[in-house]
VMD Tcl script that builds the backbone (N, CA, C; Angstrom):
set m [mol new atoms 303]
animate dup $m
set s [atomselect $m all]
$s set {name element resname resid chain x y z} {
  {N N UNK 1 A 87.176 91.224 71.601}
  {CA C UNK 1 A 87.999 91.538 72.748}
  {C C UNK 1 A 87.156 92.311 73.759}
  {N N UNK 2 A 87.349 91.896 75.296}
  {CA C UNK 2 A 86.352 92.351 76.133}
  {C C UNK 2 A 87.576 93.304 76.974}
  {N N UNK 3 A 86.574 94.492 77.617}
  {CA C UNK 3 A 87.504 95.139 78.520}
  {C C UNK 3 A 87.029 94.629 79.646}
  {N N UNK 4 A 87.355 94.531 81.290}
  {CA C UNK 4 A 86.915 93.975 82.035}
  {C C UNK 4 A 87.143 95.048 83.163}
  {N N UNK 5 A 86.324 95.392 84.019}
  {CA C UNK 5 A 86.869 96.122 85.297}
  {C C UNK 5 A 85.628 95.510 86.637}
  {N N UNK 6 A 86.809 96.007 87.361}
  {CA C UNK 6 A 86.018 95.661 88.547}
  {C C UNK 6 A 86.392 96.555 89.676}
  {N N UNK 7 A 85.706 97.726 90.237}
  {CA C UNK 7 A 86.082 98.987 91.224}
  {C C UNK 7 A 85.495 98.842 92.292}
  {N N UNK 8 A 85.933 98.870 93.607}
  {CA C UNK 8 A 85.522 98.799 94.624}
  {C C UNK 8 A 86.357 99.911 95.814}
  {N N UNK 9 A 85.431 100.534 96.606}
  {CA C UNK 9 A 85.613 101.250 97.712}
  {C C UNK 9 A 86.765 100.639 98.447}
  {N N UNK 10 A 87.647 101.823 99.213}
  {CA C UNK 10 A 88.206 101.623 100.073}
  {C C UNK 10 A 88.257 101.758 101.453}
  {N N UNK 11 A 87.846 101.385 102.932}
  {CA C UNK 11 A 88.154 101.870 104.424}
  {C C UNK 11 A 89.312 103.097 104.305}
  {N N UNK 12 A 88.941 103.850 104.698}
  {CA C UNK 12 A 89.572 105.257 105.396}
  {C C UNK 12 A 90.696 104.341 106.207}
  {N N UNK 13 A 92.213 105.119 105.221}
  {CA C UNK 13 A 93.467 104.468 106.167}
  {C C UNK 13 A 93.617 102.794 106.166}
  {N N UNK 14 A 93.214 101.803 104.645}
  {CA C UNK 14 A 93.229 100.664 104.324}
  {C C UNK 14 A 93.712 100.522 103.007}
  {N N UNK 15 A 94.260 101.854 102.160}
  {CA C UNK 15 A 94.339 101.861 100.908}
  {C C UNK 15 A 95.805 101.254 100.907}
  {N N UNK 16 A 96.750 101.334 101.858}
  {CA C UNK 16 A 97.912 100.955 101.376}
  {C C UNK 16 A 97.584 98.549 101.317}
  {N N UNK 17 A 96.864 98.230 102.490}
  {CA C UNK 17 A 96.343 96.820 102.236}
  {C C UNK 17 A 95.851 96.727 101.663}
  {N N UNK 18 A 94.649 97.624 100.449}
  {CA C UNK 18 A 93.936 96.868 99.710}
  {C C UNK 18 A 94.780 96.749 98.479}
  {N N UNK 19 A 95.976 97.729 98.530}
  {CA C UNK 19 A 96.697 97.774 97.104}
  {C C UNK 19 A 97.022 96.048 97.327}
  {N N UNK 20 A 97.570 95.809 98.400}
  {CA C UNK 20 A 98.783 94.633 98.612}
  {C C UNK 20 A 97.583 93.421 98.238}
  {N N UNK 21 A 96.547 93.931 98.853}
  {CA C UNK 21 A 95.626 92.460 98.276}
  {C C UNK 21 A 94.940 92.255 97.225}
  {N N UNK 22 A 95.157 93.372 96.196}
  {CA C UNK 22 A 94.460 93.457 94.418}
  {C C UNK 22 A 95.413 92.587 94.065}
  {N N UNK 23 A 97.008 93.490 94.408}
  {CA C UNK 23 A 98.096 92.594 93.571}
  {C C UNK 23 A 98.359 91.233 93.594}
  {N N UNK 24 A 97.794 90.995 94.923}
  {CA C UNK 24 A 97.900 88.943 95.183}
  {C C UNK 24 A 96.977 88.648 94.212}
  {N N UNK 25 A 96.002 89.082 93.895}
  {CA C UNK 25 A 94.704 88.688 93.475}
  {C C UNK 25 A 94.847 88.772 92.298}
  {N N UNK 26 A 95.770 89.872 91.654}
  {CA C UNK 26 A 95.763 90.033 90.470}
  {C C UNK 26 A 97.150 88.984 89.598}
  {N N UNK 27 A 97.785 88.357 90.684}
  {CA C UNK 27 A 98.713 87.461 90.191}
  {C C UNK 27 A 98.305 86.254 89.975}
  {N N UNK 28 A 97.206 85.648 90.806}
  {CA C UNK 28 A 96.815 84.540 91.026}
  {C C UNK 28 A 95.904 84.361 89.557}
  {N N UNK 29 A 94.795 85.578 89.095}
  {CA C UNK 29 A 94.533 85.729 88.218}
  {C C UNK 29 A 95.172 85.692 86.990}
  {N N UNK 30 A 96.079 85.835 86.370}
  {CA C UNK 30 A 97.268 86.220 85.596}
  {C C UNK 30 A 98.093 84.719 85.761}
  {N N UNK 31 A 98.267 84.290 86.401}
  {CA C UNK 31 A 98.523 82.763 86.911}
  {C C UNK 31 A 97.665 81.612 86.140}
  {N N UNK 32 A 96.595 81.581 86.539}
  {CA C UNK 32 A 95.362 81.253 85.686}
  {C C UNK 32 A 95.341 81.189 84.392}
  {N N UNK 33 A 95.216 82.661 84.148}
  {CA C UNK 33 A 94.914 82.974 82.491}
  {C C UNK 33 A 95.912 83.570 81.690}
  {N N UNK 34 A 96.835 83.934 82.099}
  {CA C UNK 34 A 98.011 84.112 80.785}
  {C C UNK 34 A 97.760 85.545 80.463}
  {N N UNK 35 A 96.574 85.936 81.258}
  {CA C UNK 35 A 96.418 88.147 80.633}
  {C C UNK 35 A 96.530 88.562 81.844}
  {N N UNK 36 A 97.058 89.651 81.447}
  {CA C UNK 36 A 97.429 91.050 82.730}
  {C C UNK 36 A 96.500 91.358 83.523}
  {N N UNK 37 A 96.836 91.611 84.351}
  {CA C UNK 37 A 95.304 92.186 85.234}
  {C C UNK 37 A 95.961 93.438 85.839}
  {N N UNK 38 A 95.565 94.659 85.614}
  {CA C UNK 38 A 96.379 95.809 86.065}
  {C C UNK 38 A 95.628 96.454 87.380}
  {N N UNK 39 A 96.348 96.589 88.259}
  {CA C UNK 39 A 95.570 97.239 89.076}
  {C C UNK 39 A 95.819 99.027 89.867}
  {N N UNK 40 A 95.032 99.538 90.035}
  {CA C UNK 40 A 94.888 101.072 90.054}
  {C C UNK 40 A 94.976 101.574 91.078}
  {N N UNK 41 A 94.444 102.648 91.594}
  {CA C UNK 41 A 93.461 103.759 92.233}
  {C C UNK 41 A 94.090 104.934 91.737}
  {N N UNK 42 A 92.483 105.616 91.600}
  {CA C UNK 42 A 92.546 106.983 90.984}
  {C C UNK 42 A 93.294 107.927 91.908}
  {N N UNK 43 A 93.316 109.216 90.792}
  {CA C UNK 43 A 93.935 109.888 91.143}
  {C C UNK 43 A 92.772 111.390 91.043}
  {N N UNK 44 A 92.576 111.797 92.377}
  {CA C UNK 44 A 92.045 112.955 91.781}
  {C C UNK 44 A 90.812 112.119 92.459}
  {N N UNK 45 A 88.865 112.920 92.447}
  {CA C UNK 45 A 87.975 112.230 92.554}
  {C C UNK 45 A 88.108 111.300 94.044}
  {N N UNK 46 A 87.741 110.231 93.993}
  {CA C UNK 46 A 87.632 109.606 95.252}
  {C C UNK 46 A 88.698 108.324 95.062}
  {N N UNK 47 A 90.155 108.748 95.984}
  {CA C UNK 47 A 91.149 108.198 96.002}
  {C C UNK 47 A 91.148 106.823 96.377}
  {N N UNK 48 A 90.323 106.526 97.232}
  {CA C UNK 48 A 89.852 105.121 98.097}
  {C C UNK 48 A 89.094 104.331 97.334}
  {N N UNK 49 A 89.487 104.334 96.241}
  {CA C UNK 49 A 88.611 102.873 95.269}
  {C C UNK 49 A 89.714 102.169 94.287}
  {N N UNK 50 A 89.893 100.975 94.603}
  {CA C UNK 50 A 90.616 100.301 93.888}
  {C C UNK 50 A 90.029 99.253 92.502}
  {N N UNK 51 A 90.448 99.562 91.494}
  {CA C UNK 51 A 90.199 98.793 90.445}
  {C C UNK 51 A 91.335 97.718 89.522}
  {N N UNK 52 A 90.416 96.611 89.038}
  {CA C UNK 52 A 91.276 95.683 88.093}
  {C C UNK 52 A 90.975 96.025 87.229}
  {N N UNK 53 A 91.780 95.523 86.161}
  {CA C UNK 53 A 91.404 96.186 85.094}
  {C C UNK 53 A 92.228 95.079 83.888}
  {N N UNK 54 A 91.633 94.035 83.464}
  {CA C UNK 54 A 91.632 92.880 82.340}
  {C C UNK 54 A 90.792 92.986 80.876}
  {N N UNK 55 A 92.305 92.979 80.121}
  {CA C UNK 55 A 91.597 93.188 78.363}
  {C C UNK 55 A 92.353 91.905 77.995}
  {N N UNK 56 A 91.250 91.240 76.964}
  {CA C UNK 56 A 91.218 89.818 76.856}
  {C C UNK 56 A 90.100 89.197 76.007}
  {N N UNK 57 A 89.791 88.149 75.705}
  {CA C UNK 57 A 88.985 87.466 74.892}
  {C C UNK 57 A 87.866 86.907 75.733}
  {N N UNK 58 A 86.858 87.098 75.675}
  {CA C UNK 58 A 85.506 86.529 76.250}
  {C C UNK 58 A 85.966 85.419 77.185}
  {N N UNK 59 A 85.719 84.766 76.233}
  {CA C UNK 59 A 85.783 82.751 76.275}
  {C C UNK 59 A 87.104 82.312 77.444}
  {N N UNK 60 A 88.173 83.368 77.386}
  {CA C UNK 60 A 89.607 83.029 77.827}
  {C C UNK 60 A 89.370 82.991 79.218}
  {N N UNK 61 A 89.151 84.586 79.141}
  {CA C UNK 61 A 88.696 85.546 80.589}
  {C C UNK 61 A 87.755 84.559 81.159}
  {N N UNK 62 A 86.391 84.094 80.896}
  {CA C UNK 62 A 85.540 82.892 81.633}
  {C C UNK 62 A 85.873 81.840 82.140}
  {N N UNK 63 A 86.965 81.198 80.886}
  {CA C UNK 63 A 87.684 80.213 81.627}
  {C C UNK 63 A 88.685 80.289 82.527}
  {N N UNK 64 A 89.253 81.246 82.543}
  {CA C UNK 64 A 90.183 81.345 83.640}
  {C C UNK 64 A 89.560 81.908 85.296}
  {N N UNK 65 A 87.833 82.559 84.732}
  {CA C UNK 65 A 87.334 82.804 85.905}
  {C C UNK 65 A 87.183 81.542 86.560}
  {N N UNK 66 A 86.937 80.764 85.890}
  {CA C UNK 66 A 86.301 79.338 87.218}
  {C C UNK 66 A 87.297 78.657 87.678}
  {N N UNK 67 A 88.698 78.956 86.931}
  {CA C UNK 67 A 90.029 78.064 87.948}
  {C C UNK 67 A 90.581 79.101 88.718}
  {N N UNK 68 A 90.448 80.312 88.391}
  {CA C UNK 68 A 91.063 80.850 89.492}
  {C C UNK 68 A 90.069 81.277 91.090}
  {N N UNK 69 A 88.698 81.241 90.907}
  {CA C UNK 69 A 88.013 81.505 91.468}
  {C C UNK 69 A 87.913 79.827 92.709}
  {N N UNK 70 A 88.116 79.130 92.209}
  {CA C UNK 70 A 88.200 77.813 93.270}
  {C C UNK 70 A 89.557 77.549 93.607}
  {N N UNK 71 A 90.648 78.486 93.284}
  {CA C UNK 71 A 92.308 78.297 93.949}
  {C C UNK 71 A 92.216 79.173 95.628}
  {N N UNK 72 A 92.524 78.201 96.277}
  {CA C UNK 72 A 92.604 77.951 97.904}
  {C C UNK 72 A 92.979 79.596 97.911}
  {N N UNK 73 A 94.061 80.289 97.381}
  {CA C UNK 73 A 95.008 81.156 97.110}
  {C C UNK 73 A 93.986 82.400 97.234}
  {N N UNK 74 A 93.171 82.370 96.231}
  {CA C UNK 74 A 92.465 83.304 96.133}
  {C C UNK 74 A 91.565 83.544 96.682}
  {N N UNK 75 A 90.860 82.254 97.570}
  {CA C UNK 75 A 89.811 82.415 98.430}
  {C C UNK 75 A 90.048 83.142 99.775}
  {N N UNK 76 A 91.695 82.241 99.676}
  {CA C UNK 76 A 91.805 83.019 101.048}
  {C C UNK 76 A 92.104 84.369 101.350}
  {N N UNK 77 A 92.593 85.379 99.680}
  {CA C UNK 77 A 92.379 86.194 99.350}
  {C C UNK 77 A 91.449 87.346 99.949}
  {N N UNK 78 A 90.407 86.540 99.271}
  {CA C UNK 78 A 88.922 87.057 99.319}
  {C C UNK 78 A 88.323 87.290 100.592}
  {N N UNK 79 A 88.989 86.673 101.748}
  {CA C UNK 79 A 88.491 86.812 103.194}
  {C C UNK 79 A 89.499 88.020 103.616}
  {N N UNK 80 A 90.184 88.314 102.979}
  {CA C UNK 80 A 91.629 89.391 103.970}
  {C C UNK 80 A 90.837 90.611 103.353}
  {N N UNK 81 A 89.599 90.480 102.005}
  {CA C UNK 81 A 89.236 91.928 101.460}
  {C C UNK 81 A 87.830 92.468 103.165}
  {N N UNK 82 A 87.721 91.574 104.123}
  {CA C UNK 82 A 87.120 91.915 105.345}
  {C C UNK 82 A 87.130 93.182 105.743}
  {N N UNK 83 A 86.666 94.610 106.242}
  {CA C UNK 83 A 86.900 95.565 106.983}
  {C C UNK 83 A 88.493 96.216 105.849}
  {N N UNK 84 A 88.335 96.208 105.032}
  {CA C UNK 84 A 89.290 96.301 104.061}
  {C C UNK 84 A 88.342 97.906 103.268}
  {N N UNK 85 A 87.903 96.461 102.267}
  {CA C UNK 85 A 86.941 97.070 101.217}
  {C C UNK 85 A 85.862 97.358 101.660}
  {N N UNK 86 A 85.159 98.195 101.240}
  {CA C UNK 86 A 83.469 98.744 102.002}
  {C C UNK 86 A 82.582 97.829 101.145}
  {N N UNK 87 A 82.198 97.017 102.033}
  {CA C UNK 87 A 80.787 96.509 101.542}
  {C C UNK 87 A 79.231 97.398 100.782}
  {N N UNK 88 A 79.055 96.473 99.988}
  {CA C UNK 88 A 77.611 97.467 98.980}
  {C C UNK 88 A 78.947 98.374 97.550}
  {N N UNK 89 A 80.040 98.447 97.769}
  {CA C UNK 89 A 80.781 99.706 96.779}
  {C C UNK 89 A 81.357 98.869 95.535}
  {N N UNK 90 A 81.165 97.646 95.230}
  {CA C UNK 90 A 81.375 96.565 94.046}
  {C C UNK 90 A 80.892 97.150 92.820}
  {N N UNK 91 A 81.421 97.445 91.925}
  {CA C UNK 91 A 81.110 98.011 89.989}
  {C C UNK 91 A 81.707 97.206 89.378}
  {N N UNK 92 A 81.022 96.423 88.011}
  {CA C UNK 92 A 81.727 95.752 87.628}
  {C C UNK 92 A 81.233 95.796 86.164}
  {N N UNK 93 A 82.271 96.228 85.078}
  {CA C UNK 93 A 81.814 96.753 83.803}
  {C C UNK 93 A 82.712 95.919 82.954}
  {N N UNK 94 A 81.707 95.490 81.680}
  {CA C UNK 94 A 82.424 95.214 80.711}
  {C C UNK 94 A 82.286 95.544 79.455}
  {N N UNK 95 A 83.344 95.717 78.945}
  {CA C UNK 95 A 82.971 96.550 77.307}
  {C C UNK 95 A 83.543 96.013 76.244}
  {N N UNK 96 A 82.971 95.831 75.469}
  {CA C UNK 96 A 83.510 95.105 74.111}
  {C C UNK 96 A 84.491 96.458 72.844}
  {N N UNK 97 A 85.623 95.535 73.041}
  {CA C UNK 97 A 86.466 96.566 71.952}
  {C C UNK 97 A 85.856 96.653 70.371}
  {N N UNK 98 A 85.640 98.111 69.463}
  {CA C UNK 98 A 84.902 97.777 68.710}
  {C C UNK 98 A 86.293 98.012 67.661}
  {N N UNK 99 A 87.528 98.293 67.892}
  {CA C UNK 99 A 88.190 98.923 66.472}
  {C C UNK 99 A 89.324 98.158 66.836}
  {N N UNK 100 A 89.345 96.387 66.965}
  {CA C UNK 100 A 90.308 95.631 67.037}
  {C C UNK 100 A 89.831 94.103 66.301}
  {N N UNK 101 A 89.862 93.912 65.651}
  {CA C UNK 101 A 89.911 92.504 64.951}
  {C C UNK 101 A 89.682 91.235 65.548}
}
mol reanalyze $m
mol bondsrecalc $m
mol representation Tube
mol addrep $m
C-alpha cells in the first residue's frame, strides 16, 4: 500500500479557488480509480499550500494515473491551476505503508 501526496503553493488571496480546483481534480481522480483523494491545507505553518492526499495500491493508483490524466475534464482542470498555484512550489512524496498486509 502506497501513500501518495502531492503539495503545492498557493497565490496570496487564491486559496479559496485553489480549494475549488483540488476538489474538481480530486473527483475526476476518484472517478477514475475507485480511491479517495483527500484534499487539505494546513493549518498553522504556511496556510497557502494545498495538498492531495491518496492511499492505495501501487499498480491501481498508476493505472488510474493515465486515464485520468488524458480526461478533457482534468486537463482543463490543469489550465484554471494558472496564476492560481505558484509555479517552481510542486512536492510530491510517496511512501510505502509498512504495518498493513
Amino acid at each position: 500500500m502506497i501513500i501518495y501526496t502531492r503539495t503545492i503553493g498557493v497565490h496570496m488571496n487564491k486559496l479559496n479557488e485553489a480549494m475549488e480546483i483540488a476538489k474538481e481534480q480530486a473527483a475526476i481522480q476518484k472517478e477514475h480509480s475507485g480511491v479517495e483523494v483527500y484534499v487539505s491545507f494546513q493549518m498553522g505553518g504556511n496556510p497557502r499550500t494545498i495538498r492531495w492526499m491518496t492511499i492505495g495500491e501501487m499498480d491501481k493508483l498508476m493505472e488510474a494515473d493515465a486515464k485520468f490524466s488524458a480526461d478533457s475534464r482534468y486537463i482543463a482542470s490543469l489550465k484554471k491551476m494558472e496564476d492560481v498555484f505558484v509555479d517552481g512550489t510542486m512536492q510530491d512524496e510517496m511512501r510505502y505503508v509498512i504495518n498493513q498486509e
